[in-house]
C-alpha positions in Angstrom: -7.3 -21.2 8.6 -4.3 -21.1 11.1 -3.4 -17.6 11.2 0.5 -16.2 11.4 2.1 -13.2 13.4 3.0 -10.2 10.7 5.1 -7.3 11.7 6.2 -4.5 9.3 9.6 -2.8 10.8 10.9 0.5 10.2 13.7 0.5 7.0 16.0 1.9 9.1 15.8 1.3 12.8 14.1 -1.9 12.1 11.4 -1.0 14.8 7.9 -3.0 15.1 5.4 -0.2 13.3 2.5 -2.6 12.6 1.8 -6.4 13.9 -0.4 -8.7 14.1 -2.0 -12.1 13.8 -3.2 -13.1 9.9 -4.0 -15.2 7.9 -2.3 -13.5 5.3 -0.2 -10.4 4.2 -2.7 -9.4 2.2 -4.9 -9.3 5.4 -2.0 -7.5 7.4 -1.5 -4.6 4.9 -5.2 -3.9 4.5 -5.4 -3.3 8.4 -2.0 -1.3 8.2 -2.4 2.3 8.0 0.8 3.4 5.0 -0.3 6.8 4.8 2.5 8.5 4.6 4.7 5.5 4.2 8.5 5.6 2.4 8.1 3.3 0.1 10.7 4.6 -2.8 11.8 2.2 -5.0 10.0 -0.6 -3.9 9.0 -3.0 -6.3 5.3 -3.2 -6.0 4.5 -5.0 -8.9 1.8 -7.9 -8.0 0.6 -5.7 -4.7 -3.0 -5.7 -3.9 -3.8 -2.2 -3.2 -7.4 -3.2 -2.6 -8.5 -1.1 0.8 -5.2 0.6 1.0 -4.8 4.3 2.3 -1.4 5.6 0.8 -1.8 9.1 0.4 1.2 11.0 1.4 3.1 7.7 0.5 6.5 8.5 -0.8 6.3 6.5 -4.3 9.1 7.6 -6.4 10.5 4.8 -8.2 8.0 2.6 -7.2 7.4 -0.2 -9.7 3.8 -1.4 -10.3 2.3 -3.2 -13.1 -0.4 -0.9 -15.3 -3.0 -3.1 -14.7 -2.2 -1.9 -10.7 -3.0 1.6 -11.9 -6.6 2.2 -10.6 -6.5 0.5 -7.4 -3.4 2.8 -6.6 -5.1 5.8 -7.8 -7.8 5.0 -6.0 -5.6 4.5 -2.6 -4.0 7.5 -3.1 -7.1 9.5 -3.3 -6.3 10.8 -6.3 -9.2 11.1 -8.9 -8.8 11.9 -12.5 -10.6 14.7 -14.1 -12.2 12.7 -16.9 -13.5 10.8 -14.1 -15.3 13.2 -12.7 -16.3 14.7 -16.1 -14.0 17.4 -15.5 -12.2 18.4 -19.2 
């Protein structure tokens, strides 16, 4: 599979903070590191969060679809208490 160059810029300064040669995005933002990330108010919804490490991520007015809701628990590092058979 012919693979493309992916860069992810800064919002503001539009500076290169991740690049790289993929087949895919999917591919690209699984090798990213987003911890810690500003991603308020982006519209999420159809993201793969499969593999991702966003914890610290700014999320606030994120959009994501509820079926999205474990895998970006889960790449958050955040685990609920009934999961761990707290009460």
């Amino acid at each position: 599979m012919t693979k493309i160059k992916i860069e992810i810029k800064h919002k503001i300064t539009q500076d290169i903070i991740f690049q790289g040669d993929y087949e895919n995005l999917k591919n690209a933002v699984q090798d990213a590191n987003l911890q810690d990330a500003d991603l308020q108010d982006a519209n999420l919804r159809g993201a793969d969060f499969w593999g991702a490490d966003l914890r610290g991520a700014n999320l606030r007015g994120a959009k994501i679809k509820i079926t999205q809701k474990e895998e970006l628990l889960k790449s958050l590092g955040i685990v609920l208490d009934s999961e761990r058979g707290g009460k």
